[in-house]
C-alpha positions in Angstrom: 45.4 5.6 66.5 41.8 4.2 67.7 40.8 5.1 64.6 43.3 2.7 63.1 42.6 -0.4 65.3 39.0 0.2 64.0 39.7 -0.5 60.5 42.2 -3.1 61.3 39.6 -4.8 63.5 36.7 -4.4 60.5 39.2 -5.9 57.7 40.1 -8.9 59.9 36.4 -9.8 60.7 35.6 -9.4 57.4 39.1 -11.8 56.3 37.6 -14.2 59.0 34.3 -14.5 56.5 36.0 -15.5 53.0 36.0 -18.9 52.7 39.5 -21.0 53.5 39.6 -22.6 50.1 39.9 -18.7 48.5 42.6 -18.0 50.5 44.4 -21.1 49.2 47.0 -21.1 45.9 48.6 -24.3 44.7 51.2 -24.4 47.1 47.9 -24.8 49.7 45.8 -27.7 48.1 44.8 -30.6 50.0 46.8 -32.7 47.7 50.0 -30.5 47.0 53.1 -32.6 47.4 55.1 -30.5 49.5 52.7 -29.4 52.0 54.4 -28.5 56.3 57.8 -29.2 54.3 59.6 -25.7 56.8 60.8 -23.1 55.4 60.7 -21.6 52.0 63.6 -22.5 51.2 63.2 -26.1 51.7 59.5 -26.3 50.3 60.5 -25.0 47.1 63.6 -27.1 46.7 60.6 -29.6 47.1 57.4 -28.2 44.9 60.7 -27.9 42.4 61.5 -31.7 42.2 57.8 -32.9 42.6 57.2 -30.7 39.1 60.0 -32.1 37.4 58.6 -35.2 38.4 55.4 -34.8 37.1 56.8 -32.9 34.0 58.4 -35.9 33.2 55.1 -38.0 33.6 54.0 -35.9 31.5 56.5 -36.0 28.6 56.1 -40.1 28.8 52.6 -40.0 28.4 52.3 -37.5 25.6 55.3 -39.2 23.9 52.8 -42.5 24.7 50.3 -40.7 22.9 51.6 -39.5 20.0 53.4 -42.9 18.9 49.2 -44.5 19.1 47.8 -41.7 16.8 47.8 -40.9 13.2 49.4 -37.7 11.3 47.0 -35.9 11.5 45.6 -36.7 15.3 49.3 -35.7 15.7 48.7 -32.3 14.8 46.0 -32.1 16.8 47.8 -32.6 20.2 50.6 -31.1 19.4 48.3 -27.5 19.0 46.6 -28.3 22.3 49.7 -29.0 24.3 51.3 -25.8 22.7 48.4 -23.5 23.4 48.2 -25.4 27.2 52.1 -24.4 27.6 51.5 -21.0 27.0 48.2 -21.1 29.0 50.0 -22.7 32.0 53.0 -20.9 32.0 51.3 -17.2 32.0 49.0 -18.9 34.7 51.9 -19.7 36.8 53.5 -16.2 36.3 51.1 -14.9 37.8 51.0 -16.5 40.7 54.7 -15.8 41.2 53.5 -12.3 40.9 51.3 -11.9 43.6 54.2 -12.4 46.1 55.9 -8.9 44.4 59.1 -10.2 44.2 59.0 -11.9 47.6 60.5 -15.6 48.5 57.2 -17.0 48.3 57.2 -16.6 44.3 59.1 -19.1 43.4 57.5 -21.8 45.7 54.1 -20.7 44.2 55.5 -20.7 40.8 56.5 -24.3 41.4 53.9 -25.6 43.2 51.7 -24.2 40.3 53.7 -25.6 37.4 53.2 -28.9 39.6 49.7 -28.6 40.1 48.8 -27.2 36.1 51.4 -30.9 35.0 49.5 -33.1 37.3 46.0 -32.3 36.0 47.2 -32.4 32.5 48.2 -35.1 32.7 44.5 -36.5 34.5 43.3 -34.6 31.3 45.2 -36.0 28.7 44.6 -40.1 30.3 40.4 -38.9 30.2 41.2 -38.1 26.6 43.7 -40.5 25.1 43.8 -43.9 27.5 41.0 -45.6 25.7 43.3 -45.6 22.7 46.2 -46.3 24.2 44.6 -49.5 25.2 43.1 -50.2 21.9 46.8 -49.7 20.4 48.1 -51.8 23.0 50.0 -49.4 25.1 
């Protein structure tokens, strides 16, 4: 048993020495939404709503987007937000994954799909705002 408490003891010290921000998922970011909500059940009826929200944002500004471009420019960001789809949602089922199966999946899951919608979205306005505002929009 001494033996035991040994190891335990070594893998805690050394679990003391990785940096906080590695131990941290979406769910744990400075700026997640839905941070000290309580208990699971709560914080991912929360991480749920606050990525439908920004979903949403999202869908407005890409629909904002496409009506400024031509045919063509069309094309082009409809391949990039299909390819980010599939990029974000295999990126988010994984970390639902990590939990095995647990209750803290699905908070994770959401909490990622929030986080992956809310830099998009930073992402797209870099690309696209200067021609929204030279379309007028």
């Amino acid at each position: 048993m001494g033996h035991l408490w040994t190891r335990l003891s070594v893998l805690l010290a050394a679990a003391s020495l990785i940096p906080s921000s590695a131990l941290a998922q979406h769910l744990n970011q400075s700026d997640a939404p839905c941070r000290n909500i309580g208990p699971n059940v709560e914080t991912t009826r929360c991480f749920h709503a606050a990525f439908e929200d920004a979903d949403r944002r999202l869908a407005l500004k890409i629909e904002a987007i496409d009506r400024a471009l031509a045919p063509e420019e069309r094309a082009d960001l409809k391949a990039a937000q299909s390819a980010w789809l599939s990029y974000r949602d295999a990126t988010c089922s994984a970390e639902d994954h990590l939990f095995g199966g647990g209750s803290g999946g699905p908070m994770a899951r959401f909490a990622c799909l929030e986080a992956q919608s809310r830099d998009r979205l930073a992402d797209l306005q870099k690309t696209y705002d200067w021609r929204l505002e030279k379309a007028g929009r």
